[in-house]
N, C-alpha and C positions, 0 to 999 in steps of 0.2 A: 579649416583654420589650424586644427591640432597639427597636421602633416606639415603645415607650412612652418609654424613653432619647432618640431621636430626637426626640419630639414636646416632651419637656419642652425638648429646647434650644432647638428655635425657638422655642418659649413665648417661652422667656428673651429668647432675641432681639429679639422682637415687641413684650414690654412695657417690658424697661428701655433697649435699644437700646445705641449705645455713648456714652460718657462721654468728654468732650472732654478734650482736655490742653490746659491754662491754660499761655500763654508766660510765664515767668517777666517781671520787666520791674523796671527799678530802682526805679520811684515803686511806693509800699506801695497792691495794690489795694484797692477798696472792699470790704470785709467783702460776703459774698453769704448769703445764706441756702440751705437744703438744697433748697427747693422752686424755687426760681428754676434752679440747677444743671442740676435734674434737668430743670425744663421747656427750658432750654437744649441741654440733651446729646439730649432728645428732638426738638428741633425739627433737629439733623441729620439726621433721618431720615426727618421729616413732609416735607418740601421735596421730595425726589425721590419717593416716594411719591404727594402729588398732582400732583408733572408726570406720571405715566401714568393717574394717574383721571380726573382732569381735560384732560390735552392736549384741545386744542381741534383738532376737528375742524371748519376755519372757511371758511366764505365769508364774505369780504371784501364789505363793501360800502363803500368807503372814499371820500371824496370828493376828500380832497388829492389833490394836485399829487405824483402819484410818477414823471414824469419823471425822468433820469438826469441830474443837474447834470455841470457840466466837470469837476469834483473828487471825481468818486464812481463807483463801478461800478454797476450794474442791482442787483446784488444788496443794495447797500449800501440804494440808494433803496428797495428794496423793504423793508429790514428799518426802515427812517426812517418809512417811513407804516404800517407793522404797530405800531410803538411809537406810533404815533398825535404825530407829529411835524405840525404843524401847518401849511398853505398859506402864501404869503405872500399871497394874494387870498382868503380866505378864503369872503366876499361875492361870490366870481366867479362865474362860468358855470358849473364844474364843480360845484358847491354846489348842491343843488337845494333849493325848497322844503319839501319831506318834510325832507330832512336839519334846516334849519333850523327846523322844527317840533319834529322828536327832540329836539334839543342844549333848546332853551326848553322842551319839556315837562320834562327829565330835572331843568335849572335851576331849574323851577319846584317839583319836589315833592320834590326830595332835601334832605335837612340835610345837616350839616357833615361826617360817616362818609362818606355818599356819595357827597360830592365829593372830600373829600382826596385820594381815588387816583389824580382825574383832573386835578387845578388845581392839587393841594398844598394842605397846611393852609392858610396864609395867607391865601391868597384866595377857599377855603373861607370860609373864618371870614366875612370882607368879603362876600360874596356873601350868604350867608346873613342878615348883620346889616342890610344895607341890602336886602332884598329885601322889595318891600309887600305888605301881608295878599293883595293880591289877583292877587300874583306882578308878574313880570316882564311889561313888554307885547309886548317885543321883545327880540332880544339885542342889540340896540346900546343900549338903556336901561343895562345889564350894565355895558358901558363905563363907565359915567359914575362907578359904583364908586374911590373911590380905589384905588390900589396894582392896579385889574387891566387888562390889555390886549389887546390884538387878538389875541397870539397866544395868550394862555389861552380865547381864546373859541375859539379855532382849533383846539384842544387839544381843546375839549369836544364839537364836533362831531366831529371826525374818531375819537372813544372809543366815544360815542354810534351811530353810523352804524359798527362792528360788528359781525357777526353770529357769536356763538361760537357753536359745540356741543360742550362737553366729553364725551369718549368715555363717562365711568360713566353720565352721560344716555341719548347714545345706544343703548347696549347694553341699557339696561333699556327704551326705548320701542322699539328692536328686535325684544325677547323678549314685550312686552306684544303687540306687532301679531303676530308669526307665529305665537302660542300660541293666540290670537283665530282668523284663519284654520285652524291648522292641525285645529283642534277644532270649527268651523264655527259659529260663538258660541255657547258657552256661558254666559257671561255673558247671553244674553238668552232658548236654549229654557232654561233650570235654574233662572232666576230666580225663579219660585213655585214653584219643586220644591222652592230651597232655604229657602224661610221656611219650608215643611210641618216640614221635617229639622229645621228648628232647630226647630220650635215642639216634637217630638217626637212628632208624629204615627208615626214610622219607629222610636221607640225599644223596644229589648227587653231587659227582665233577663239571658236569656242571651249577652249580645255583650259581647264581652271588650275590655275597658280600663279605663280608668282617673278619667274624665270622662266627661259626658253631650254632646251636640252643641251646647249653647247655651254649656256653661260652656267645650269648646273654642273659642267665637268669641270668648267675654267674656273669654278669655285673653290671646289672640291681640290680638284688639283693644286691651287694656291697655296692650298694649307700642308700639301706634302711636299712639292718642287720647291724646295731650297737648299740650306745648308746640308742636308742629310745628303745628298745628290754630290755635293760640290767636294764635302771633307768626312762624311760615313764614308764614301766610297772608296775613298784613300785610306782610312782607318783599315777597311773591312782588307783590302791589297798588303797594306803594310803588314797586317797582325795574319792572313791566309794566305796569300801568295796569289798570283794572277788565277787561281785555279774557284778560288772563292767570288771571284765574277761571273761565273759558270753558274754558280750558285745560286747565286743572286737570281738569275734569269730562273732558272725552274720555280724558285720558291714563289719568284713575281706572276712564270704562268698556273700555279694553281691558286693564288690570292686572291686572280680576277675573278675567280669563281665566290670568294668572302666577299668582295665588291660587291656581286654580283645579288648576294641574297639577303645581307644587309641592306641596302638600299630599294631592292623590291618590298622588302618590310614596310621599309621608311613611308613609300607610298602608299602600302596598304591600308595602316593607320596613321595616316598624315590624319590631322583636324585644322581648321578655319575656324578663324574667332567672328568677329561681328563685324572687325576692320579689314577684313578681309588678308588678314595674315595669317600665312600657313604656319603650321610648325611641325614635325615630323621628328622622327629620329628614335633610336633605341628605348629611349624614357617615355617615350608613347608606346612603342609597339613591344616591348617587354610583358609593361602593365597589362595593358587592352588583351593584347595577345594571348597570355598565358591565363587570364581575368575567363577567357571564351573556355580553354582547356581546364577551368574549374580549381586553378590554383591561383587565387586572388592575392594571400598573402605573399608567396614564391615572387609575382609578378611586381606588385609593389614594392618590397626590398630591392629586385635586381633595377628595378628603377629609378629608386631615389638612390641608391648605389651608384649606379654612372651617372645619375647627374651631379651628384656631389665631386665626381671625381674630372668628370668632364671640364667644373665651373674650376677646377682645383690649376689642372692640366693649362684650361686656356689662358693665366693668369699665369701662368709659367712660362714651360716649354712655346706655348703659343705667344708669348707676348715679350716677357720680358726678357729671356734667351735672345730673342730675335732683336730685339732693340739692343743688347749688349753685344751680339756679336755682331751685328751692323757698325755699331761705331766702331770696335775693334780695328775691325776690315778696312773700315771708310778712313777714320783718322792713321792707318798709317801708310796710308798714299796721302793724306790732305793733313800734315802736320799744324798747320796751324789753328786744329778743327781739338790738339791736345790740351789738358788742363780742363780746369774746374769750369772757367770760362765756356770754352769749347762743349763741353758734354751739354751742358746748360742750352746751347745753342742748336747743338743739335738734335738734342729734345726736345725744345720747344717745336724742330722744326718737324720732327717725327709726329709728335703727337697731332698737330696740326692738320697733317697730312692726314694721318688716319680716320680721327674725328670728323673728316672732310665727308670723309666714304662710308664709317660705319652709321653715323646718325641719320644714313638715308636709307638703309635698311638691308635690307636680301638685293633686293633691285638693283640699289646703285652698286654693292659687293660685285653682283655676278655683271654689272655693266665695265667695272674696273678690269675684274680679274679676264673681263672676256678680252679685254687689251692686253696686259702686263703677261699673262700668261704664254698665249701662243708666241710674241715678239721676245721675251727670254730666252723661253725656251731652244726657239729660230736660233739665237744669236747666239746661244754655247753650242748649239748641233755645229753649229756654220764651224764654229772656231774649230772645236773636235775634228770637224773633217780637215781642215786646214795643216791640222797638224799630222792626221793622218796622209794625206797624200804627199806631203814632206818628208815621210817614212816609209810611201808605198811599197819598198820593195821589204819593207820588215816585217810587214799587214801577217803576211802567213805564220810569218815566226809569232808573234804577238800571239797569232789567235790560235793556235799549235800548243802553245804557253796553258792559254784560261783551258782549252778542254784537256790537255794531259796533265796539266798539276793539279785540276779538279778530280783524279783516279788514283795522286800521286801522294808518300807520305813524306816528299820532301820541303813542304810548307809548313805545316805546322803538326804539333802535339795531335794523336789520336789518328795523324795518319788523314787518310781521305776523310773518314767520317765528320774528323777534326776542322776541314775545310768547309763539307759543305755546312755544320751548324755556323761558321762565321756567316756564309752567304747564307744562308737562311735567316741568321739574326739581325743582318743589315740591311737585309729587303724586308721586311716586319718592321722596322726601327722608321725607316724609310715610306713605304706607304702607306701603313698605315693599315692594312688589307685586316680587317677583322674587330679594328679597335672602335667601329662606329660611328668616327667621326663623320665621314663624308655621309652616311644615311640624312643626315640633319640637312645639308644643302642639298642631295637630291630629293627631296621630299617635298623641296617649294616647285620643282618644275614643271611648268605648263605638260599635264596628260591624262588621259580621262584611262591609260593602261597601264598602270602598275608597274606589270612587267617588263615596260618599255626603256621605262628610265632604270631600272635594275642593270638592263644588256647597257645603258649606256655607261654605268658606273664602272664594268669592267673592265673599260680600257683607262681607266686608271692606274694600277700597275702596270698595265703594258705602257703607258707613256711614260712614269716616272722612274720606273726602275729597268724594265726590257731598253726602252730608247736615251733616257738622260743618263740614268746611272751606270749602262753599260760604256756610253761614248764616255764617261769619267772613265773608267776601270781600262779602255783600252789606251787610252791619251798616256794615263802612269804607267802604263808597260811599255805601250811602244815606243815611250821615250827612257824607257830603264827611272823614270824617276821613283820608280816604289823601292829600287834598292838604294836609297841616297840616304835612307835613315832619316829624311824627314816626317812630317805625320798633317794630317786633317788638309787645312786650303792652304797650306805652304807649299804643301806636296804637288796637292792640283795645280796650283797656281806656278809654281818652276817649274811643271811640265810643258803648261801652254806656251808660257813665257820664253823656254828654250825655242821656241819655233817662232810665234809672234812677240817679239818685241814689245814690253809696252801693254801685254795682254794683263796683267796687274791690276792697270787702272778699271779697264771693260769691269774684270771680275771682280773686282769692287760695288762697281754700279751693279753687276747683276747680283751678287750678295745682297748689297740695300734693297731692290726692287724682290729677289724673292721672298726677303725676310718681312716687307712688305705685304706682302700678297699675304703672306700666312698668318700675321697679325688681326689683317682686315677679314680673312674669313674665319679666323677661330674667334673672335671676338663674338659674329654670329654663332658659331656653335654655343659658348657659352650661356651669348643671350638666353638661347632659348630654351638652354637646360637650367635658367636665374628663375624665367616665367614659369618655366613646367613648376618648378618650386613654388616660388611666392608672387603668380600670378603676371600679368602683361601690365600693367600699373607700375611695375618695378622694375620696368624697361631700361629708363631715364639711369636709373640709380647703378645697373651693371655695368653699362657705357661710360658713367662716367669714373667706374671704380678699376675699370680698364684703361683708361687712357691716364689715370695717375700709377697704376704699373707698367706703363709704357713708361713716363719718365723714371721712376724707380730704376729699370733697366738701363738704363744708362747712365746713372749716378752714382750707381751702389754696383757691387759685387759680393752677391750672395750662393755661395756654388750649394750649400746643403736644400736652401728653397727651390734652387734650380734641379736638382736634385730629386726630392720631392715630390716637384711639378712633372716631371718626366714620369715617374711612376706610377703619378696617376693617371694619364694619356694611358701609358702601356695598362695598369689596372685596368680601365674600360672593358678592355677583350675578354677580363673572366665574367661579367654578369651577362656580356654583348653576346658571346659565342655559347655561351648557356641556353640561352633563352633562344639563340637560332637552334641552335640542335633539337630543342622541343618542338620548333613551327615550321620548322626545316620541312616535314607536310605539305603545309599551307602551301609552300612556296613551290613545292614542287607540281601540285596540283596545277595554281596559277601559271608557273612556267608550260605546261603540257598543253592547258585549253589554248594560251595566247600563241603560242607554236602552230599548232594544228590550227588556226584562224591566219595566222599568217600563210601556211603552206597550201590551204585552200582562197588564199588571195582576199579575205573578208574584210581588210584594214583600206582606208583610201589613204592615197598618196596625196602630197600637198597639190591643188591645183596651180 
C-alpha cells in the first residue's frame, strides 16, 4: 500500500509538475488561458529534463579562431566558439573546404525552422527568400542578400561544423551494439526462425497467454509505425542528407538485437492474475530480475522508474501527439472538419473509435492491430514502389546517394560522423529499440518459450525502420524532394504526390490509421505500467483518463506537455538498458539452451 502511496506522488509530480508564481506587476496582465499556464508551469521542468537526455556528448570540430584574446580567459574563448561565435577570417586558412561545403549544403536545403536557431529569424527569412530554385552557388553569393553579413555566414559555419552526440543516443546505440555482441547476432542466426514463429509454424492451443505471435508483433509494431516513419524520416534527410538513411538501417540492424532481449525478458517474468490476464514488461522484470541478483532495492527503483515514465510517455507522445497530428493531417484535406466545431467532432469520433478497442483488452488490441497493421503498411510499400519504378532509371543514382554521402562530409556538420548520429537518432526516435515498450505486448503472447517470442520481437526494426523508413528516405531522394526545403509529412507527402496524384488524401488516412494503432496499443502499455502501480482494480480509471487525453489532443495545443511526454518514452531506455546489461546472462543462457533444442529438432511444429 505504501509503494502504491509513493508511486501515485511521483505520478503527480511527473505529470502536472509545479505551477509558477506569477509576479504581481502594476500594468493589468494579458488575460492567459488555462492551457497556455499549464504548458508554461510545464516547460519549467522540460528544460532541465532534456539537459540530461540530451547533454551532448561532443567532439568539436570547430573551425573559428578560439585563440585567447587580450580581454578573455581560455575558458571564456572556449565557451565563445562552443556558442558558435563567429571568426573574423572566416574564409581563412583555418576554414577548410569540407566545412565550407557543410555551411552551403545545410544553406542550401534548410527553410526558415532550420535556420532561425542558427542566423536568427530575420535573416532566415532573407535567406530563404532570395535563395534560387537551384540554391546557392557559393556562400559569398549569401552575401549579397540584403540585411546579411559576414559574420552570420561565420555563424553558420562554425554551428554546422559541430559534432553533437546527445547522451539518450548514445546510450541506446550502446545497448543496440553490446546486446548484438553479447548474444553473437541474433538478429541474423533467428532471422528465418523468426518469420517460421510468426507465421505460426511453433503455435500450440496449449500455451498460455493471451495473443498469438503475429498479433504480438502487430501490436508492438502499432505503436512504432506511424508518424516517425512518415516525417522523422524526412526530418532525419532534410537535416543529414540522403546519407543518414544508411544510417538509419545499421542502427535498425543492431536494435533488433535490444528487441531481441528486452522482450525475452518480458516473458521471462511475465505474471498471470486470477483473470487470467498477463502482464509483463520492464516493471516486472527489472524488479523480479535484479530482486534474484540480490539487489532488491536497485530493482524496485528502476521499476517504478519506468512505470512512472512509461504512464507519463503514453499520455503523450502515445496519445495525445497522435490525436493532434491526426487531425492536423485529416483537417487539411477535409476543410470542413476546421474550427471549434470540427475538432469537437472529430474527437468525439476518435475517442469513440479507441474506447471501441481498448476496453477489450490485449485481445481485441492485437485483433485490430493484426488488421491495420499489415494493410498500412501494404499500402505505403505499394505507393513507394509506385514512385520508384516512375524513376527507375534514377534507382542507382538514389542509392549511390544514401551509401556515398553516408562516408561523405558534404551533409552536414561533423562530417560522416555527423551523418550517421542523425540516422542513429532517427532509428532510436522511430523504433523504439531499447526503450521497452514493446516487452509489455510481447509478454501477453501465446508460448510456453520465452525465447521464442524474443526472435520474434526482432523483426521489429527490420520492418519499421530497414523496410517503411527506408522506402520513406528513398521516395525523398529519388524524387529530389529533400532539397525543396520543405521539412516532416510535407516533404513525404510532395514526393508521393509528384508521382501519384491525389496521394495526399491516401496519406491522410494512413496518418489517421497509424496514429490509431499507436494510441490503441500505448494505451495498453500504460495500462499496465497504472496496475503494476496501483493494482488491476484501477484498470477502469486509466482508460478512462486516457480517452479524455485523447480529446485534450485535439482541442488544445500544448507543445511543452508534448514535449515532456516525449522524454519520458525516451527516459524508459536508462532504467530499461540498466537492468538488461545486468541479466544480459540470463538471456543469454536462455538464448543458448533454446538454440541448441531447436538445432537438435526438440521443438514440434504446429500439426
Amino acid at each position: 500500500m505504501r509503494r502504491r502511496f509513493f508511486s501515485l506522488f511521483c505520478l503527480c509530480l511527473a505529470v502536472f509538475a509545479q505551477v509558477p508564481a506569477f509576479a504581481q506587476d502594476s500594468a493589468e496582465p494579458a488575460p492567459r488561458s488555462w492551457d497556455e499556464t499549464l504548458d508554461e508551469a510545464v516547460g519549467l521542468v522540460v528544460a532541465p529534463i532534456a539537459g540530461v537526455f540530451f547533454f551532448d556528448l561532443a567532439v568539436w570540430d570547430n573551425p573559428m579562431d578560439c585563440s585567447t584574446a587580450e580581454d578573455e580567459t581560455p575558458t571564456q574563448a572556449q565557451s565563445r566558439c562552443r556558442e558558435g561565435a563567429p571568426s573574423v577570417d572566416w574564409n581563412g586558412p583555418n576554414v577548410t573546404e569540407a566545412d565550407r561545403t557543410v555551411a552551403l549544403a545545410t544553406l542550401n536545403s534548410s527553410n526558415e525552422d532550420g535556420l532561425s536557431p542558427i542566423v536568427g529569424p530575420s535573416v532566415a527569412v532573407a535567406l530563404v527568400n532570395a535563395r534560387p530554385e537551384s540554391g546557392y552557388e557559393n556562400l559569398d553569393a549569401a552575401l549579397e542578400v540584403l540585411t546579411v553579413e559576414r559574420a552570420d555566414i561565420g555563424t553558420l559555419i562554425s554551428a554546422t561544423t559541430q559534432l553533437k552526440l546527445p547522451l539518450i543516443v548514445v546510450w541506446l546505440v550502446f545497448g543496440a551494439f553490446f546486446f548484438t555482441l553479447r548474444y553473437a547476432f541474433p538478429n541474423l542466426r533467428a532471422f528465418g526462425h523468426a518469420i517460421r514463429v510468426t507465421k505460426g509454424d511453433y503455435d500450440h492451443e496449449e500455451d498460455e497467454g493471451e495473443v498469438s505471435h503475429f498479433q504480438a508483433l502487430a501490436s508492438a509494431l502499432s505503436a512504432t509505425v506511424g508518424l516517425g516513419n512518415i516525417a522523422g524520416v524526412a526530418v532525419a534527410v532534410g537535416a543529414g542528407g540522403p546519407g543518414a538513411v544508411f544510417w538509419m538501417i545499421i542502427a535498425a540492424f543492431f536494435g533488433m538485437s535490444s528487441k531481441f532481449s528486452e522482450c525475452t525478458l518480458g516473458q521471462l517474468y511475465r505474471t498471470v492474475d486470477t483473470n487470467g490476464n498477463v502482464s509483463g514488461g520492464p516493471m516486472r522484470y527489472l524488479r523480479a530480475g535484479l530482486e534474484e541478483m540480490g539487489w532488491p532495492t536497485l530493482g524496485k527503483f528502476l521499476s517504478i522508474a519506468f512505470a512512472i515514465m512509461c504512464i507519463g510517455g503514453s499520455f503523450g507522445g502515445g496519445n495525445m501527439f497522435q490525436a493532434n497530428q491526426s487531425y492536423a493531417q485529416v483537417s487539411g484535406v477535409m476543410p470542413f472538419l476546421e474550427g471549434t466545431t470540427g475538432k469537437v467532432v472529430y474527437g468525439l469520433i476518435l475517442v469513440a473509435l479507441v474506447a471501441a478497442v481498448i476496453l477489450g483488452g490485449i485481445k481485441r488490441i492485437g485483433q485490430v492491430a493484426g488488421y491495420i497493421v499489415p494493410i498500412m503498411c501494404g499500402v505505403y510499400i505499394l505507393g513507394g514502389f509506385i514512385v520508384i519504378f516512375a524513376h527507375l532509371d534514377s534507382v542507382g543514382m538514389a542509392l549511390g546517394k544514401i551509401v556515398a554521402e553516408a562516408f561523405s562530409p558534404k551533409a552536414l556538420g561533423g562530417g560522416a560522423i555527423g551523418v550517421l548520429m542523425v540516422g542513429f537518432q532517427r532509428a532510436a526516435f522511430s523504433n523504439e529499440a531499447g526503450v521497452g515498450s514493446a516487452s509489455i505486448a510481447h509478454s501477453a503472447a501465446s508460448t510456453d518459450e520465452p525465447v521464442r517470442e524474443g526472435i520474434v520481437a526482432l523483426l521489429e526494426p527490420f520492418i519499421d525502420t530497414i523496410l517503411v523508413c527506408t522506402m520513406t528516405g528513398i521516395v525523398v531522394v529519388i524524387t529530389g524532394a529533400y532539397q525543396s526545403g520543405d521539412a516532416g509529412v510535407e516533404m513525404t507527402s510532395n514526393a508521393f504526390d509528384s508521382v501519384i496524384p491525389g496521394f495526399k488524401y491516401i496519406l491522410s488516412f494512413a496518418v489517421f490509421m497509424f496514429a490509431f494503432s499507436t494510441m490503441i496499443s500505448w494505451s495498453y502499455y500504460g495500462e499496465r505500467c497504472w496496475t503494476f502501480l496501483f493494482g488491476t482494480g484501477s484498470s477502469i480509471v486509466y482508460k478512462g483518463i486516457f480517452l479524455a487525453f485523447a480529446m485534450l489532443g485535439v482541442l488544445i495545443n500544448l507543445g511543452n506537455v508534448i514535449t515532456f511526454s516525449d522524454l519520458m518514452v525516451l527516459g524508459m531506455a536508462f532504467p530499461n538498458i540498466l537492468g538488461m546489461l545486468f541479466l544480459s546472462g540470463k538471456v543469454k543462457r536462455a538464448f543458448d539452451e533454446y538454440w541448441t533444442k531447436l538445432k537438435d529438432g526438440e521443438f514440434d511444429l504446429k500439426g
